[in-house]
KEKE-3310 file (N, C-alpha, C; in steps of 0.2 Angstrom, whole numbers, plus 5000, padded with zeros to 4 digits):
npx = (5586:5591:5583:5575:5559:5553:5535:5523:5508:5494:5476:5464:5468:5474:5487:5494:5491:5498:5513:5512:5514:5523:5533:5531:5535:5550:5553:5556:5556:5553:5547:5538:5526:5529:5519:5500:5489:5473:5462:5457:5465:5480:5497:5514:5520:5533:5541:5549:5562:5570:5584:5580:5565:5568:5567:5558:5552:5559:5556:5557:5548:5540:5532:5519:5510:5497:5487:5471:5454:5436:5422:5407:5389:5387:5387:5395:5395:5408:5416:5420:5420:5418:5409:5391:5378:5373:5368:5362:5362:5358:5369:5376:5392:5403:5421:5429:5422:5427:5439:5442:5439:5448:5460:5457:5459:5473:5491:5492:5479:5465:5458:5445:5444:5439:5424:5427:5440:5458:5458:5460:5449:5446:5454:5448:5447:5442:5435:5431:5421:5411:5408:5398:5389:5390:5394:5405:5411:5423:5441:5449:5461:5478:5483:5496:5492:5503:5502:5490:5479:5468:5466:5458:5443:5425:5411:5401:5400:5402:5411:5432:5449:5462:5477:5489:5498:5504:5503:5510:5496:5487:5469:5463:5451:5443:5445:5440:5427:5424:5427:5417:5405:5405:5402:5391:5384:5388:5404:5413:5427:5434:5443:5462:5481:5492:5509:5520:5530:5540:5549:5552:5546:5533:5542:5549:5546:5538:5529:5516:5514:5526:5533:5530:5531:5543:5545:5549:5562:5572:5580:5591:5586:5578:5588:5594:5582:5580:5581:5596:5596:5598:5591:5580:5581:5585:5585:5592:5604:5622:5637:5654:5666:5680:5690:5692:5681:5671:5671:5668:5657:5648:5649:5641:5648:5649:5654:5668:5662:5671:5682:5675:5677:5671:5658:5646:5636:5629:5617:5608:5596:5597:5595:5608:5616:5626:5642:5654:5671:5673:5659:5651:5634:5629:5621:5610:5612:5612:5614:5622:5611:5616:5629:5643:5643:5641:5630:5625:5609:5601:5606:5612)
npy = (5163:5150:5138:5136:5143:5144:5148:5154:5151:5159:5161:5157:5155:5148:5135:5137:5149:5155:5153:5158:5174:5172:5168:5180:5192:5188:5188:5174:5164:5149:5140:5130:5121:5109:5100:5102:5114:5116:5128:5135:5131:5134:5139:5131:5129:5125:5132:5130:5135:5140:5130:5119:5117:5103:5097:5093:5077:5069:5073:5068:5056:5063:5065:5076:5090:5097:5109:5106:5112:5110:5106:5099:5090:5096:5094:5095:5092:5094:5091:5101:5117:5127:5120:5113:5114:5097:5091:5095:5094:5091:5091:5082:5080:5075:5078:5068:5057:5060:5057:5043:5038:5041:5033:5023:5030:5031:5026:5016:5018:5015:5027:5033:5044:5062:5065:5082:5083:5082:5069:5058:5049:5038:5046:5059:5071:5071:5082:5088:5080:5081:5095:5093:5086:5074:5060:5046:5029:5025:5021:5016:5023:5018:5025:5035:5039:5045:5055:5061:5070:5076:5094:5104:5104:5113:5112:5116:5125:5114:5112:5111:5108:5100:5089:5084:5074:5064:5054:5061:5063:5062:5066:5078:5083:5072:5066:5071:5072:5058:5054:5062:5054:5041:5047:5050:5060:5068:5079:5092:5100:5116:5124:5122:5123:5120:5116:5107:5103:5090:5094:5107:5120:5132:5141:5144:5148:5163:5176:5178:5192:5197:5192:5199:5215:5215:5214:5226:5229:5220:5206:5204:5207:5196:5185:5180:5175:5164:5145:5133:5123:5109:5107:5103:5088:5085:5073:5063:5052:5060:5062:5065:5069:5067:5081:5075:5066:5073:5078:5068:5063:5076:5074:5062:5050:5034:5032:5024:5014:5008:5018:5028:5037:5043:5038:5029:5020:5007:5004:5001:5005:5016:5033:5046:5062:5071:5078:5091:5092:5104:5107:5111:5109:5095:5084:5072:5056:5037:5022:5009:4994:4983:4984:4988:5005:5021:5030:5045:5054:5065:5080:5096)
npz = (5419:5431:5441:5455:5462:5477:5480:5489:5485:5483:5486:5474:5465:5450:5447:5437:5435:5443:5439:5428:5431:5436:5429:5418:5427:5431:5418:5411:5400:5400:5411:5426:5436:5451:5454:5456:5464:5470:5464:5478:5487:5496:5498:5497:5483:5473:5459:5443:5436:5418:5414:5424:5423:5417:5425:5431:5427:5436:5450:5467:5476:5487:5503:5505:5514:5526:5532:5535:5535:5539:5536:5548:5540:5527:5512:5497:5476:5472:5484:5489:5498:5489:5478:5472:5483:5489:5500:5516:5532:5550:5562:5575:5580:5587:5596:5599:5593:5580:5583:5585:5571:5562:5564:5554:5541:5543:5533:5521:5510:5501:5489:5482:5466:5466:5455:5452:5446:5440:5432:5422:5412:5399:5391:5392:5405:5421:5429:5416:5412:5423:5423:5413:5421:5422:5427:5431:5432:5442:5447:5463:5470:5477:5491:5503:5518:5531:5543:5551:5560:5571:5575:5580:5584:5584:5593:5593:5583:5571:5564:5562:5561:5551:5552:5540:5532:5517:5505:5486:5473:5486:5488:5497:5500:5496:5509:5518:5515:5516:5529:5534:5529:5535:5548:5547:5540:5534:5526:5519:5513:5519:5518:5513:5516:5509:5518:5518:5503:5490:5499:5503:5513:5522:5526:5517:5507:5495:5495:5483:5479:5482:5473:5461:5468:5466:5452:5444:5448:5440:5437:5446:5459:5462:5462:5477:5478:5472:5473:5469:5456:5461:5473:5474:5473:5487:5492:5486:5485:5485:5474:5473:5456:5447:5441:5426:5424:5427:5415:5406:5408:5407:5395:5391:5394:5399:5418:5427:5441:5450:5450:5456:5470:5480:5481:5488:5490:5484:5478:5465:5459:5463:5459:5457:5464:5453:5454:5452:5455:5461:5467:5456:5451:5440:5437:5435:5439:5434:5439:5427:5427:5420:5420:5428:5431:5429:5423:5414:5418:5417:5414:5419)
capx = (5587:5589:5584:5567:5556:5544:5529:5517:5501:5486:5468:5458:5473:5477:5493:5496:5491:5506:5517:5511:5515:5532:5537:5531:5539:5557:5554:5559:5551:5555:5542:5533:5526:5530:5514:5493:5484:5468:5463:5454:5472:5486:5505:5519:5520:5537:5542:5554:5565:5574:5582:5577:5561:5570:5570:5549:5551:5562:5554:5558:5540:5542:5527:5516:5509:5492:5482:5464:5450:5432:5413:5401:5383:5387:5389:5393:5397:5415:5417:5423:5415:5415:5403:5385:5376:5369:5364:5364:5361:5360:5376:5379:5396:5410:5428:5430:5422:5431:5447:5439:5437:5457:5466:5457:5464:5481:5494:5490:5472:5463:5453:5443:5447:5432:5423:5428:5450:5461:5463:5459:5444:5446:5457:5445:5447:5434:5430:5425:5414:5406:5405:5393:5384:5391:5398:5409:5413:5431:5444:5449:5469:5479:5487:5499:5492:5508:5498:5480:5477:5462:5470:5453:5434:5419:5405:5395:5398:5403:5418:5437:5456:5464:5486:5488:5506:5502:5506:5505:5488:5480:5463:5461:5444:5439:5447:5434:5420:5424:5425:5410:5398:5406:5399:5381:5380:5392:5408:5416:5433:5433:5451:5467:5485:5500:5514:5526:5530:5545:5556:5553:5542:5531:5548:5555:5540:5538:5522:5516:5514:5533:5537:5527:5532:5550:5550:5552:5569:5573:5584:5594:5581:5576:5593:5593:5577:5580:5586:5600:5591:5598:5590:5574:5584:5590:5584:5595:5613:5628:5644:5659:5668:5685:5689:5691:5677:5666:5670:5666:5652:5646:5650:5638:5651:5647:5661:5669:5661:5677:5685:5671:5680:5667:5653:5643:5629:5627:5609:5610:5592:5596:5596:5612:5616:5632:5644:5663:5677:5673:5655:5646:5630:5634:5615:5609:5617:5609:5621:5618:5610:5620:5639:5647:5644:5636:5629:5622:5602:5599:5611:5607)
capy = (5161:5141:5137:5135:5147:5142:5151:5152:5154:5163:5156:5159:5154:5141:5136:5140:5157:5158:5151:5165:5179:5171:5170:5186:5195:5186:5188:5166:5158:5141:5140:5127:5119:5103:5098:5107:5115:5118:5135:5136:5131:5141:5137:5128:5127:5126:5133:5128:5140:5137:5123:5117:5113:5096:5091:5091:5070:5066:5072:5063:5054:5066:5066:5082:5090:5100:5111:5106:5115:5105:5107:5093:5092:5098:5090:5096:5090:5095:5091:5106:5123:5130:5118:5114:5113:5093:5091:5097:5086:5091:5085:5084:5075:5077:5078:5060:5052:5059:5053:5036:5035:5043:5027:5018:5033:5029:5020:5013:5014:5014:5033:5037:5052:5065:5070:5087:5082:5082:5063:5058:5044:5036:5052:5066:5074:5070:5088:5090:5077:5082:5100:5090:5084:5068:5054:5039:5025:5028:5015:5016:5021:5017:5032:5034:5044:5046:5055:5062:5074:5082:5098:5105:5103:5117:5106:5120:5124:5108:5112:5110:5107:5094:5091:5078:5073:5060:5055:5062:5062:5061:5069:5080:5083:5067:5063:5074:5068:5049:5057:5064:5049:5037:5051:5049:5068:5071:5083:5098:5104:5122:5128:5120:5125:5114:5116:5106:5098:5094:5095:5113:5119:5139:5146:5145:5151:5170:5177:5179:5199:5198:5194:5206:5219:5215:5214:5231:5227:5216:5199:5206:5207:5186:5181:5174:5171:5156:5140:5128:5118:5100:5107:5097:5083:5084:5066:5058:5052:5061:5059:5070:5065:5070:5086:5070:5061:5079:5080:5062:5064:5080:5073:5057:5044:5031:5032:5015:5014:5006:5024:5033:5037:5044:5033:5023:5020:5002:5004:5002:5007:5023:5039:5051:5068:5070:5084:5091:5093:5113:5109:5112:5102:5093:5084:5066:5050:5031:5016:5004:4987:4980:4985:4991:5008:5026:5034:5052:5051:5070:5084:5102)
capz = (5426:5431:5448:5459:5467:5481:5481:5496:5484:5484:5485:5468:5458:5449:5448:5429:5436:5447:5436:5422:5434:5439:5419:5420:5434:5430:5410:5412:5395:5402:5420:5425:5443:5452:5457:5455:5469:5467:5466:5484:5491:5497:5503:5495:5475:5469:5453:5440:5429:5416:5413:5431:5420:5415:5434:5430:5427:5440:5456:5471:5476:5494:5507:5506:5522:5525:5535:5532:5537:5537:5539:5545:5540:5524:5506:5488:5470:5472:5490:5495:5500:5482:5473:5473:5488:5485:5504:5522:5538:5557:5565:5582:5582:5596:5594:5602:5588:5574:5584:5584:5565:5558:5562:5547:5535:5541:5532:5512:5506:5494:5488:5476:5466:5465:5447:5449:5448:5435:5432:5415:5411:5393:5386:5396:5411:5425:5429:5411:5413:5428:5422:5410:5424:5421:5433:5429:5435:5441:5448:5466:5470:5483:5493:5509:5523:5535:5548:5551:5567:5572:5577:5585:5584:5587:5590:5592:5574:5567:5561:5561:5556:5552:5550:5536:5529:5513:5498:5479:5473:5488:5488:5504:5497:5497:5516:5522:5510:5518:5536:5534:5527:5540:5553:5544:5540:5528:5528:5516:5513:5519:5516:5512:5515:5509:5521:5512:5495:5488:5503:5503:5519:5522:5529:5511:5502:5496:5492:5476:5480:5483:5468:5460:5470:5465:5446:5443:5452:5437:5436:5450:5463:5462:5464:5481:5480:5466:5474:5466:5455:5465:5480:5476:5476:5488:5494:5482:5488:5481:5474:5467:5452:5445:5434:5420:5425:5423:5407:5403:5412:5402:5386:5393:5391:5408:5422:5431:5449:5453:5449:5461:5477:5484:5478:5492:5487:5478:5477:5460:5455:5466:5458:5462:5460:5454:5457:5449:5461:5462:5468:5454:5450:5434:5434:5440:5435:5436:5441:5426:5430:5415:5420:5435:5428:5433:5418:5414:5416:5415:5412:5420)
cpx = (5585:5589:5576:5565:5548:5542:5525:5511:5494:5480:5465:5463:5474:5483:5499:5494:5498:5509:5519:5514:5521:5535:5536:5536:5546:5558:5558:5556:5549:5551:5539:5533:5528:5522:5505:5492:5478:5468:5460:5461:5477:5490:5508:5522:5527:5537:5548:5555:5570:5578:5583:5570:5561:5570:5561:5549:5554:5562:5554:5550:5540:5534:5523:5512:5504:5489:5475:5457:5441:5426:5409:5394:5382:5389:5389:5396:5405:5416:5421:5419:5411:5412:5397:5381:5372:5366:5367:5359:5361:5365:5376:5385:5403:5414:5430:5425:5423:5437:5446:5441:5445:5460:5464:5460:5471:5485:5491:5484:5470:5456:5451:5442:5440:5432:5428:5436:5452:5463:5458:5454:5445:5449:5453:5444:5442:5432:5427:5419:5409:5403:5397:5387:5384:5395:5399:5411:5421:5435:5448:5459:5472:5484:5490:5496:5498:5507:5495:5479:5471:5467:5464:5447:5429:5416:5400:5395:5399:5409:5425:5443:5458:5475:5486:5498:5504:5505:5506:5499:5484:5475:5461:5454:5441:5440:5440:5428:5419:5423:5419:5405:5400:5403:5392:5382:5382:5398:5410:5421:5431:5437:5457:5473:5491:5506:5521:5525:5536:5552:5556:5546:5538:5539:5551:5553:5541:5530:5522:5514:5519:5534:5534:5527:5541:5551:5550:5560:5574:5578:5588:5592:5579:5582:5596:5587:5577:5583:5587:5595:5592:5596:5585:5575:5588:5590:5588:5602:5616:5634:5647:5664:5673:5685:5688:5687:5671:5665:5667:5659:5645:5646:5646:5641:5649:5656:5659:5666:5666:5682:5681:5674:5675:5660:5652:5638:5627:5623:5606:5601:5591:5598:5601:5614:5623:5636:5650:5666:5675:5665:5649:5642:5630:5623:5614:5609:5613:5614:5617:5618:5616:5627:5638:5649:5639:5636:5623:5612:5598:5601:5608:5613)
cpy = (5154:5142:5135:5141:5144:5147:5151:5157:5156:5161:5162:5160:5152:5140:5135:5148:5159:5156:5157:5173:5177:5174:5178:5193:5194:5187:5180:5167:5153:5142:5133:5125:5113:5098:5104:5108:5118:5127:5139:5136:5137:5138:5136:5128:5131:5126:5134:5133:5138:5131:5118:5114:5104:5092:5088:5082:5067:5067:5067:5061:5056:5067:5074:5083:5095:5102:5111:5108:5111:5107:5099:5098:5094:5093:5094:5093:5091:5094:5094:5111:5127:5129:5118:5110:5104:5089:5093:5094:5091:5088:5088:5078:5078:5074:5070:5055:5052:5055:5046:5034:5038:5035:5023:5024:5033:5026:5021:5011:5017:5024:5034:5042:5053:5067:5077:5087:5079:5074:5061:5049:5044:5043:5058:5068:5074:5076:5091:5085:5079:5089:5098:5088:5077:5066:5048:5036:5026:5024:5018:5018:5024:5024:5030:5040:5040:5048:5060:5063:5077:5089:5102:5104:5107:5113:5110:5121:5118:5108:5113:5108:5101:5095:5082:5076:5066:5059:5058:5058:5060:5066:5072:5083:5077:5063:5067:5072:5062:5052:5058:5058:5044:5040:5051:5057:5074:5077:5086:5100:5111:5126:5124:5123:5120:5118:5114:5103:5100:5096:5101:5116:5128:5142:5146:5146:5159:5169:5178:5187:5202:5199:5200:5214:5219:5215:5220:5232:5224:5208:5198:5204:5198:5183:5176:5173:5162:5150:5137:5124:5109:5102:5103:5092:5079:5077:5060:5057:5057:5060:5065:5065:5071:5075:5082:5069:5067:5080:5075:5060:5068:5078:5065:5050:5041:5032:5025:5019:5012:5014:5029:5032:5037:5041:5028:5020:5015:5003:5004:5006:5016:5029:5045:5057:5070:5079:5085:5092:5100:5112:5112:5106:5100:5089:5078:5058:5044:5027:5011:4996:4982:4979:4989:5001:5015:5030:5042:5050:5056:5074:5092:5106)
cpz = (5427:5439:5449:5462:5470:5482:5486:5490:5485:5481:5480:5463:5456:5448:5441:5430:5440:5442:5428:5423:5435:5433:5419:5422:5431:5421:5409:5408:5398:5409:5418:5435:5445:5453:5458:5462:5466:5469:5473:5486:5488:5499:5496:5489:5474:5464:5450:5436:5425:5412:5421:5431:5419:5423:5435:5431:5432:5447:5460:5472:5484:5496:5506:5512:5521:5529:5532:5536:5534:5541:5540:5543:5532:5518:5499:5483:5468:5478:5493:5495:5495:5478:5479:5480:5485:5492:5512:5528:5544:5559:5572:5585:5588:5594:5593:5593:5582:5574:5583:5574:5560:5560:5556:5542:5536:5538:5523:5514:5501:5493:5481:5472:5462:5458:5447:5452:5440:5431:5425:5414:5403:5388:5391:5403:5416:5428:5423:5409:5417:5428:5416:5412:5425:5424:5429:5433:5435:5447:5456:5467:5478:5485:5500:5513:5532:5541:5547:5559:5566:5579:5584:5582:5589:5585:5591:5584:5570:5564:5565:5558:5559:5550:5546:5533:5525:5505:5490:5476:5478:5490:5495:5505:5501:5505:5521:5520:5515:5525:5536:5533:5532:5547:5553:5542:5535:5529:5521:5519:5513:5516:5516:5513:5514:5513:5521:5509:5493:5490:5505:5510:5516:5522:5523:5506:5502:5492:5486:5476:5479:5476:5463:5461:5468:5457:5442:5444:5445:5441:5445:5458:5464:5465:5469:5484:5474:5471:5470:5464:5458:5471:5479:5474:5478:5493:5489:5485:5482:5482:5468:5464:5452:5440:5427:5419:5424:5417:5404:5404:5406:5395:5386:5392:5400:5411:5426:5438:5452:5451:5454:5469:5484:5485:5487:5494:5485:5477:5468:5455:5457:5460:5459:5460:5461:5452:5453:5456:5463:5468:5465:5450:5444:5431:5439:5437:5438:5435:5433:5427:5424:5415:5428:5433:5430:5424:5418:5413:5416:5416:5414:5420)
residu = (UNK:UNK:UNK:UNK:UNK:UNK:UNK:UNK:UNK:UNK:UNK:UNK:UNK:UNK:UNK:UNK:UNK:UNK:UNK:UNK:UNK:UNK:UNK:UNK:UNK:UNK:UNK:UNK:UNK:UNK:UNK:UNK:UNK:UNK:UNK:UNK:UNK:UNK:UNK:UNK:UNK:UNK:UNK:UNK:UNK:UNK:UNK:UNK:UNK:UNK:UNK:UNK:UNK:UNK:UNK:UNK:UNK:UNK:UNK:UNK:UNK:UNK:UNK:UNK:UNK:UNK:UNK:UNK:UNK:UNK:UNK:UNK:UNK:UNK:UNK:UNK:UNK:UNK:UNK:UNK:UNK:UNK:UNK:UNK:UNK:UNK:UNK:UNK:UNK:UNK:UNK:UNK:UNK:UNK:UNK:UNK:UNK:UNK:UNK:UNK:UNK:UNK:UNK:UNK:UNK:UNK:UNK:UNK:UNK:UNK:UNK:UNK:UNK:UNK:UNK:UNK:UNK:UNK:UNK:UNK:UNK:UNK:UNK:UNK:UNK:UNK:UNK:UNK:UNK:UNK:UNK:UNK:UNK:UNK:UNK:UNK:UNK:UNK:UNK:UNK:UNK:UNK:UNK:UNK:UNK:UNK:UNK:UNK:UNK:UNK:UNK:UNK:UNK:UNK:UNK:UNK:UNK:UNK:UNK:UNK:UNK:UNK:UNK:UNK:UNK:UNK:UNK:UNK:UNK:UNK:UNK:UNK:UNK:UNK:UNK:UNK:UNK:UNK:UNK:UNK:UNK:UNK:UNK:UNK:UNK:UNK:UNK:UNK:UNK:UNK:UNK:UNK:UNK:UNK:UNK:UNK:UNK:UNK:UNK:UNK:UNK:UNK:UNK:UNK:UNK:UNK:UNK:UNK:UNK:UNK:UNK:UNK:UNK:UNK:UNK:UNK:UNK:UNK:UNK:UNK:UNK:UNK:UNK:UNK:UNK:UNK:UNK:UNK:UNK:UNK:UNK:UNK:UNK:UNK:UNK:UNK:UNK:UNK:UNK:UNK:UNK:UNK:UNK:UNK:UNK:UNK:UNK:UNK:UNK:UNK:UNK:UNK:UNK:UNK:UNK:UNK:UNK:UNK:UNK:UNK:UNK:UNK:UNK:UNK:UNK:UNK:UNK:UNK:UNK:UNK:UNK:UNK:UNK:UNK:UNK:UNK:UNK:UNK:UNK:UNK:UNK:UNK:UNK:UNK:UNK:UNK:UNK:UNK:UNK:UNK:UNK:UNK:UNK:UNK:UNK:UNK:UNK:UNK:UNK:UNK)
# end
């Protein structure tokens, strides 16, 4: 089966564990995700089947969007609710002066990503360092937050949610960690839910009980649950090309731009996804810089 299925995950999963139960369920060899949630998180996690795997490299670089749930007063070693408690503060902070301090996380800055994350220091992963006990000095990257709402705030209990839409790799951990130490008191991630990635939003998610509950049904039963594998890009311009121009296409020879009727796009470092006359998606072709020329740049 080639295609995508969005997933609305379940917390305490990682998202090799959805991914195991999709293959699973569908009997796909070929699975894989678009992008990690940790396993505290739940929402969004598209998965690839097939050969919709090969679209893995060529993700558009699309916004992600989040309900995030936050405790002040609170700090651990993972900056969220399920590591080690490393200290707790009285906080008596009010709504107004969280709103006060989101505009400097708007926009391009700079985060630093927490020991217990996936990102790799000299070949090793910094949460296997930190399950060691051990901290490293780790290099600061720049991220986009698009926008950062305080949705509400109990100032009896110190907590609240927040509505985030930002860029890959940014750290919603660490946005509450920073919030928090600029407040003096400190803050924890409590809950996370990605809302979209990917293009793809909740409304086009299925549970992961669903599928479960359907693969008894076999192959049959998924079918319109799979989307067309050029839905997730579908941020790309498109163009349809001739019955010839498919073939020549498929068989990765370049086609003239001056032959693309439909072509309008100069953009030459653009990306497009290209199409046969019937409709059907053929894969995704790059204009080369070299010649006046569209050629095959990954084949589905």
């Amino acid at each position: 089966m080639n295609g995508i299925l969005v997933i609305d995950k379940p917390q305490d999963f990682t998202s090799f564990d959805v991914v195991a139960v999709v293959r699973g369920c569908l009997r796909e060899r070929k699975a894989g995700h678009t992008g990690t949630l940790d396993p505290m998180a739940t929402g969004v996690l598209p998965v690839l089947l097939g050969s919709a795997t090969k679209a893995q490299s060529l993700l558009p670089d699309t916004d992600k969007e989040y309900e995030a749930s936050f405790q002040l007063g609170l700090t651990t070693d993972t900056l969220d609710i399920t590591g080690k408690v490393m200290s707790r503060t009285p906080a008596a902070v009010r709504a107004e002066q969280i709103e006060a301090l989101l505009p400097q996380f708007r926009g391009d800055i700079l985060q630093l990503p927490p020991m217990f994350s996936a990102v790799y220091k000299n070949g090793v992963r910094l949460y296997e360092l930190a399950r060691q006990g051990i901290e490293t000095e780790r290099e600061p990257r720049q991220v986009h937050i698009a926008s950062l709402e305080l949705k509400d705030f109990d100032e009896q209990t110190q907590s609240g949610n927040l509505s985030v839409c930002c860029s890959k790799g940014t750290y919603i951990r660490s946005l509450c960690d920073d919030i928090g130490r600029l407040l003096g008191c400190g803050g924890v991630l409590t809950a996370l839910r990605r809302t979209r990635a990917c293009g793809f939003s909740l409304e086009d998610a299925i549970p992961l009980s669903e599928i479960r509950r359907l693969a008894p049904e076999g192959a049959a039963a998924f079918e319109k649950l799979v989307r067309p594998v050029d839905s997730i890009f579908a941020e790309f311009p498109s163009v349809s090309v001739s019955e010839k121009q498919a073939v020549r296409f498929k068989n990765g020879a370049p086609l003239s731009l001056s032959r693309l009727k439909s072509l309008s796009v100069p953009d030459r470092e653009t990306l497009l996804r290209v199409y046969a006359p019937s409709g059907v998606f053929l894969g995704i072709g790059r204009i080369s810089p070299e010649s006046d020329e569209l050629r095959a740049h990954k084949q589905f």
